[in-house]
Residue, then its C-alpha position, 0 to 999 in steps of 0.5 A: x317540244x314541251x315547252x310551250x304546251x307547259x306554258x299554256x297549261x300553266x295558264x289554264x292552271x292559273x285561270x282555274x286558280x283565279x276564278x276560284x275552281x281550283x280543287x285541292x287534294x287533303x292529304x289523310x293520315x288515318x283510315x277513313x272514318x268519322x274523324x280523320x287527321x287532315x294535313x292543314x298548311x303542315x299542321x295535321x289535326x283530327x276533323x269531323x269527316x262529313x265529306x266521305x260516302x262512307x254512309x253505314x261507316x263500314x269502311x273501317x269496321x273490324x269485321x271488313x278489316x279482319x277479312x281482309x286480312x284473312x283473304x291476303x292469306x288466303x288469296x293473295x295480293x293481286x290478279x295480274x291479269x284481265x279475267x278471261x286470261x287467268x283472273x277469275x278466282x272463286x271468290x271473285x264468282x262468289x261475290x257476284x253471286x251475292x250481290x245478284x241475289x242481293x239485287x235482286x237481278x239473274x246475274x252480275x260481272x265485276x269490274x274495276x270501278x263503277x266508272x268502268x261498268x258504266x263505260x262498258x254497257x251502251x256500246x256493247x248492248x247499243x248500236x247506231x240503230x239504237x236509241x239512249x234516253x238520259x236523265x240530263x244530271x246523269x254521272x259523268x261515267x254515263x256521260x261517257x260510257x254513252x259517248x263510247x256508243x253509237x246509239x242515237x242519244x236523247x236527254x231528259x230534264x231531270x226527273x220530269x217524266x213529261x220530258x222523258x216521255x217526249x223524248x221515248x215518242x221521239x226515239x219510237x217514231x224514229x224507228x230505234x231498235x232497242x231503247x235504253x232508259x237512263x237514270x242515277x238512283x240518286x243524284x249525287x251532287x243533288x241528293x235528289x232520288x229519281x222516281x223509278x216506278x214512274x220510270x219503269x211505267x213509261x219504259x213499258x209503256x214505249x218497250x225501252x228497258x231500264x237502267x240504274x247507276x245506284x251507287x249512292x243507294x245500294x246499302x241503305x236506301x231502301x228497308x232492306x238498303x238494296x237501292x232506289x228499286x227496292x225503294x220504289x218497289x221495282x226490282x223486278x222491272x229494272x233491267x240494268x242495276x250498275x254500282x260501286x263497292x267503293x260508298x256504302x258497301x266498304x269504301x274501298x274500289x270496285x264496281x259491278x253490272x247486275x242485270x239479265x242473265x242474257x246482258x250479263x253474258x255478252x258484257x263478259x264477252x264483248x264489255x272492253x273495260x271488262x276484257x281489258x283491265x284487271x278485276x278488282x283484287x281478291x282481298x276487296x271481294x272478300x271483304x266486299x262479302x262480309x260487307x254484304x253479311x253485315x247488311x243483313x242486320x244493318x237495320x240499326x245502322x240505316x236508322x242511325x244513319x236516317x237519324x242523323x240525315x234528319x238532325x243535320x238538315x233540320x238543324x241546318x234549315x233552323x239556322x237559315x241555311x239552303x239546303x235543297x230538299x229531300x231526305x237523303x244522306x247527301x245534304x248540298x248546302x248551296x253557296x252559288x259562288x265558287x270562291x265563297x264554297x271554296x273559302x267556306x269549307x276553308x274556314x270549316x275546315x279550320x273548325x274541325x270540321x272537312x267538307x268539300x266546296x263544290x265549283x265548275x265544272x262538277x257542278x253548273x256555273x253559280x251553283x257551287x255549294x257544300x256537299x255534306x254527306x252524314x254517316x251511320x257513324x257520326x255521333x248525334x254530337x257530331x252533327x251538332x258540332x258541325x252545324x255550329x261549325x257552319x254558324x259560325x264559318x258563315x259569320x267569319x265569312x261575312x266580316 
């Protein structure tokens, strides 16, 4: 019965190939850090690491790595099961404990990624008399999480707060119930940073509330590094903060809902990836709590961090690159053809330096690019390799 399924995605797979979007998968032989050894055509070598969201390079900090070992003495290897049956440990309370004072909200629930949290809010908070305005370069796990509801759903050009407006009339006028606003803190394959404070004045404006999927802010945007509310000064006014452990706090896996007390307690009773997969394991929110005591000093990490963000885009704007504005760690360099992103991190990769072609479908037709994400734990000369690196595969490139 297979057989002629296999032949048509063997096509596809084909097709992906020739139209240069295939994505292949680097093999790492060493922990995630600043340099990595990556399986190259069987030659393994150590490379530059500017593909990671290992932003405040703590995924291999000595501090995480000891407490983690402590916590698989202390608490085991796994849960074995969905919470509300027998998988709720103390250090499971603990940490979103932290994490809602961190953030700044009245309570916080855990779940197993990021995706998830975002798959398990608008259809528990959300009916069909309910209305989700979202920013149009939303993640993916908000697209979905969206499609899972029944609320009437409304786009928003990115970050233009005329549009958004628009669209909160049109929701208000056609009667929506509860309105929910909804924005990445920062755009992933952008860098771009949305612009909360306007958004939350609009949301008040038209009674909606707000939420933040702020997975590539929590940690080091912001002076403290709680996030784009912290940013833009409205921690109090954000409703909904969702995010992931698996970036700037550790790098491993895990994500969490931070957010009302009250929409805290339904999600524990009625969120389905919630109730129905497992928590994240014991030893990731132990080390996920020491993370969160790094924070508290990480003030030099965040400067170096920001210091390297500035180096690389300066540099690499001096050299004639395209590199879309901003100030944040992820950095896209834009290529616009699919094959020639693809060939491009090829040759950089045979440089010493790994990074990533971004193509169709993670982002529109004709702008593949580059994403080059800097970490607190890249060196000044690291940086300067890298741009060289760049020069340089861009001139192979053009022979």
């Amino acid at each position: 019965m297979f057989t002629s399924v296999r032949d048509d995605l063997r096509t596809t797979l084909d097709e992906i190939r020739a139209a240069g979007l295939h994505k292949p998968e680097r093999v790492i032989g060493t922990p995630q850090s600043a340099t990595v050894a990556v399986t190259a055509g069987g030659q393994p070598g150590e490379v530059l690491n500017f593909c990671a969201n290992n932003y405040l390079g703590l995924a291999d900090h000595p501090e995480v790595i000891a407490a983690a070992h402590e916590a698989l003495d202390r608490w085991g290897y796994g849960m074995a099961s969905v919470r509300f049956i027998c998988g709720t440990q103390e250090v499971h309370k603990e940490l979103e404990a932290r994490l809602s004072s961190f953030l700044g909200q009245e309570d916080t629930i855990l779940y197993s990624s990021c995706f998830d949290a975002n798959g398990g809010v608008f259809e528990t908070l959300l009916g069909p008399e309910d209305a989700v305005i979202s920013d149009a370069l939303n993640h993916a796990s908000i697209i979905d999480g969206i499609r899972l509801s029944k609320a009437r759903r409304f786009r928003y050009a990115n970050r233009d707060m005329a549009d958004l407006e628009q669209q909160l009339k049109e929701a208000t006028e056609g009667g929506a119930r509860r309105k929910l606003v909804v924005t990445d803190g920062v755009f992933s394959m952008d860098g771009y940073v949305a612009p909360l404070d306007e958004i939350c004045d609009l949301a008040e404006r038209y009674d909606a509330m707000v939420m933040v999927d702020d997975s590539h802010a929590v940690g080091f945007v912001g002076p403290g590094g709680r996030g784009t509310p912290e940013l833009h000064g409205v921690m109090d006014r954000v409703d909904i903060i969702t995010g992931t452990l698996g970036k700037a706090l550790g790098g491993a896996s895990g994500g969490y809902v931070a957010a009302r007390a009250e929409i805290v307690a339904l999600l524990r009773q009625r969120s389905r990836p919630y109730l129905f997969s497992n928590t994240l394991a014991p030893v990731i929110a132990a080390a996920s709590l020491k993370v969160l005591d790094l924070l508290e000093s990480a003030g030099d990490l965040r400067e170096r961090l920001r210091a390297n963000t500035e180096l690389f885009r300066t540099r690499m704007t001096a050299e004639g690159f395209d590199i879309l504005p901003g100030d944040h760690a992820i950095a896209p360099v834009m290529i616009g053809d699919a094959s020639e992103a693809g060939r491009m991190a090829e040759l950089l990769l045979e440089r010493g330096v790994y990074v990533i072609g971004f193509s169709y479908p993670v982002v529109p037709q004709g702008q593949a690019r580059i994403r080059v994400q800097l970490s607190a734990a890249h060196s000044s000369d690291d940086v300067n390799r890298a741009v060289g690196a760049f020069v340089d595969a861009r001139a192979a490139l053009r022979n």
